[in-house]
Phi, psi and omega in degrees: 000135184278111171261114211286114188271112181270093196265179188187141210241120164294106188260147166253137150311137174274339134349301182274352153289309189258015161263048180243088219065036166281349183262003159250330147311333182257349173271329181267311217279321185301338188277322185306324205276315173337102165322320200302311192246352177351318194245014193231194175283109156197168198228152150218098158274118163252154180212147160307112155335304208267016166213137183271066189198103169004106135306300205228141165198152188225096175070007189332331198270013195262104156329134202218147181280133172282323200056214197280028186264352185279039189249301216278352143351283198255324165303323201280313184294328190264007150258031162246340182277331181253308196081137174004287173294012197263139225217090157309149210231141148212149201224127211257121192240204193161120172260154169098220194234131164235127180264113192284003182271324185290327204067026204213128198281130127290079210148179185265193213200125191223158189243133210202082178305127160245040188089022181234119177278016146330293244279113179080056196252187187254326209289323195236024196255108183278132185271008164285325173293128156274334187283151099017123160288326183293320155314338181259341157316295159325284176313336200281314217281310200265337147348280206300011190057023169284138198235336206173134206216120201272008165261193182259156164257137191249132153268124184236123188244015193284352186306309218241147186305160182305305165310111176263004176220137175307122190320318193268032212249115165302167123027274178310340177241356194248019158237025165270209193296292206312304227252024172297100173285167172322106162253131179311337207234090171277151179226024205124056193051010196046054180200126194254163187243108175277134180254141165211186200253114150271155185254221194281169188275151176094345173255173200295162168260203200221116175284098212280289143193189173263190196183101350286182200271122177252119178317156175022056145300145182208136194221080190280142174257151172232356200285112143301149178277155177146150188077178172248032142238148163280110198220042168265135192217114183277132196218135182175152193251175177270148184079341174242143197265007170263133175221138187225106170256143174231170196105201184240167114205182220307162170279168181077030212233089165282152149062062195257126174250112187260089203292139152230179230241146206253153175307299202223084172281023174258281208312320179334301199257357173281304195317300226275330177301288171353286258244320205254353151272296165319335183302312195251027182073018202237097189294121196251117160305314171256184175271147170330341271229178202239125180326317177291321153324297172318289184305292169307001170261342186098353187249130188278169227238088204276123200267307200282086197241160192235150187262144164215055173166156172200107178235119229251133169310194170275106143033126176308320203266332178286350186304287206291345155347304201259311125019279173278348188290311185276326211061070179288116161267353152328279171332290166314269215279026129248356179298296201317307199294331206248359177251339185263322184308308217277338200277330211214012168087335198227161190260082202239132203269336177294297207269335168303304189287359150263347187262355179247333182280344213246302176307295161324303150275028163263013176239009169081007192275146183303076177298353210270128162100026179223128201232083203269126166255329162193197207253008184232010196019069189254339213272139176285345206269342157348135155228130147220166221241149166320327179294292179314263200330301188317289179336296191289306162288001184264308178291349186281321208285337216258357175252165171303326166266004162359272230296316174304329194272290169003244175342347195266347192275154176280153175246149196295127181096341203252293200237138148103230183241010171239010177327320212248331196323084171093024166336132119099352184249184170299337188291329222263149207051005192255296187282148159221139183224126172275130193270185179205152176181090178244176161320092173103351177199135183225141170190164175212142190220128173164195189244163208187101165297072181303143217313351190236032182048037183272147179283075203253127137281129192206176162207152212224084171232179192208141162221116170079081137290177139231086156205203175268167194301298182333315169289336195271312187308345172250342147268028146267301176306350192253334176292316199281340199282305185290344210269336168302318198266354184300000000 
């Protein structure tokens, strides 16, 4: 007997395997193929949220500079380390005796920062309130029958260490707006506005003034008129009140504006605290000054105060809002410095970014070939690897606070540093990404739906390119454009 044998052959299109990230695989090898990057550095990971393991990577294990994409780090780690809900505290205190009949503090009067960069902020600033927060203070003060206060107003900023910018942070930055450190007592962003006048092109400009009025400021101006862009830089250090700006901007210019970073943002905001109680009739004997001040002097510091206000920030998840939406780098280092606080008592830029490198990766995340400097990746010596950010966005998706982190990144087309971003494709209103950009290094990090609604995380960076920034943002778009259409 014969038996008749059937075989049956199953064809896979050979098609449906290699369209498969085809339009990003084909998005990296044209980048590969690039003059542009010949000399440079650059990475691409993406991963499935619901799987711990690269779709598409390009270098993924290569240390990389992040630039600001290094916020969802340190935003990511203080809403899973504090939570959503969490309320920076800061408090108006008084040593010695207050005779509520007299109306008279006997002893000083201290604002006693608890980290928190809110206070008097742009960000959070109702613009229907006329008062001032130290004006609403003031009123609180006299609200309690204070008539008078035969001490100083002190600012104390001791949450967080005196040094207030990070060691690797240049020169070239900390005495504009972006490069304003971490203060225990932050006041008004810790940034004042220089206003100025310009002429013809090639002459000097005209300083105007300042906004608000910083004491003893000394503001040499060198700023030429010249160029379409503000390319004026303000270099000055903390704690000292000479500053000197150069550079150009456009010609032909009223009311032309240059943020620079306030010296002593304790000593700012105990004055402004001062000017504003004095406003209201309410009489101060001594001058202003600061726990740190006080201390570098040899005069001890009386610890033992009674509170008579307490006043609580915005919410944790509205902070890092403003935080990825703008690339507050104000922001990042104190949530970083207030995460080394709640671990070690004191607010340490060092010691924070080992214990948030510590933290991630007591969460399984790959840290190795990741060098944390600070909390806002202003710093160049920042490394990290595209495998790590995924990784890190990925375990974020997986939390209760997602939603906060989420919502917080700008979206492609819409919002943020992604405003103008992916016009017209599946990215656009879809992806959100926090973006990065100093000199010489661009990236973007954030989540991303694809056409079969799947949920994807990825990061995307590139360093010491040669092209214009302007140019690398649009070959990186064309990389976020495929990990969406894919």
């Amino acid at each position: 007997m014969i038996r008749k044998i059937v075989f049956f052959f199953f064809f896979i299109p050979a098609c449906a395997c290699v369209a498969q990230n085809a339009k990003l695989k084909a998005a990296i090898e044209d980048l590969k193929k690039d003059d542009a990057l010949k000399h440079s550095t650059w990475s691409v990971c993406v991963m499935n949220t619901k799987k711990d393991s690269a779709i598409v990577e390009y270098n993924s294990n290569v240390s990389v500079v992040p630039a600001s994409t290094m916020k969802i780090v340190t935003t990511g780690a203080a809403l899973l380390m504090l939570g959503s809900d969490f309320m920076f505290q800061t408090k108006i205190q008084y040593d010695g005796v207050f005779d509520s009949v007299s109306g008279v503090i006997k002893g000083n009067v201290y604002i006693l920062g608890g980290g928190d960069p809110t206070l008097e902020s742009e960000y959070f600033r109702d613009k229907k309130d006329s008062l001032t927060t130290v004006e609403k203070w003031a009123l609180i003060l006299k609200a309690k029958g204070v008539k008078k206060i035969e001490g100083a107003i002190i600012g104390d900023a001791s949450i967080f260490e005196d040094n207030m910018t990070p060691s690797q942070w240049i020169w070239g930055d900390m005495g504009n707006y972006f490069g304003a450190g971490a203060c225990g007592l932050t006041y008004h962003d810790n940034k004042y506005t220089a206003i100025y006048k310009s002429g013809a092109a090639g002459t000097k400009t005209t300083l105007v003034t300042t906004i608000p009025a910083v004491a003893d400021l000394q503001l040499v101006n060198n700023v030429v008129s010249g160029g379409s862009d503000d390319n004026a830089f303000i270099y000055g250090s903390q704690y000292s009140n000479y500053r000197t700006a150069q550079g150009t901007i456009p010609a032909n210019q009223n009311n032309y504006e240059v943020d620079g970073s306030i010296p002593d943002p304790a000593l700012f905001c105990a004055q402004a605290f001062e000017t504003a109680l004095k406003n209201i009739d309410v009489t101060i004997v001594k001058k202003s000054t600061t726990v740190r001040a006080l201390r570098e002097a040899g005069t001890d510091v009386i610890s033992n105060r009674k509170t008579l206000h307490t006043n609580y920030s915005p919410t944790l998840d509205k902070i890092i809002y403003w935080t990825n939406l703008k690339s507050l780098n104000l922001y990042a280092e104190h949530l970083l410095k207030y995460i080394c606080y709640t671990k070690t008592g004191v607010g340490s830029e060092t010691q924070g970014t080992e214990i948030i490198t510590n933290f991630w990766k007591n969460k399984s995340v790959d840290v190795s070939g990741f060098f944390m400097n600070d909390g806002c990746g202003l710093a160049r010596a920042n490394v990290i690897t595209t495998k790590t950010e995924t990784q890190i966005l990925r375990l974020l998706s997986k939390d209760k606070n997602y939603n906060a982190f989420y919502n917080s990144l700008p979206v492609a087309g819409k919002s943020g540093s992604l405003g103008g971003l992916c016009d017209g494709t599946f990215a656009e209103n879809n992806l959100r990404a926090k973006s990065g950009y100093i000199t010489r290094a661009r990236g973007y990090a954030g989540y991303v739906k694809n056409r079969k609604g799947e949920l994807l995380c990825f990061s995307v960076l590139a360093n010491n390119y040669e092209c214009s920034p302007t140019e690398m943002k649009k070959k990186l778009e064309k990389i976020l454009i495929a990990i969406a259409e894919d």
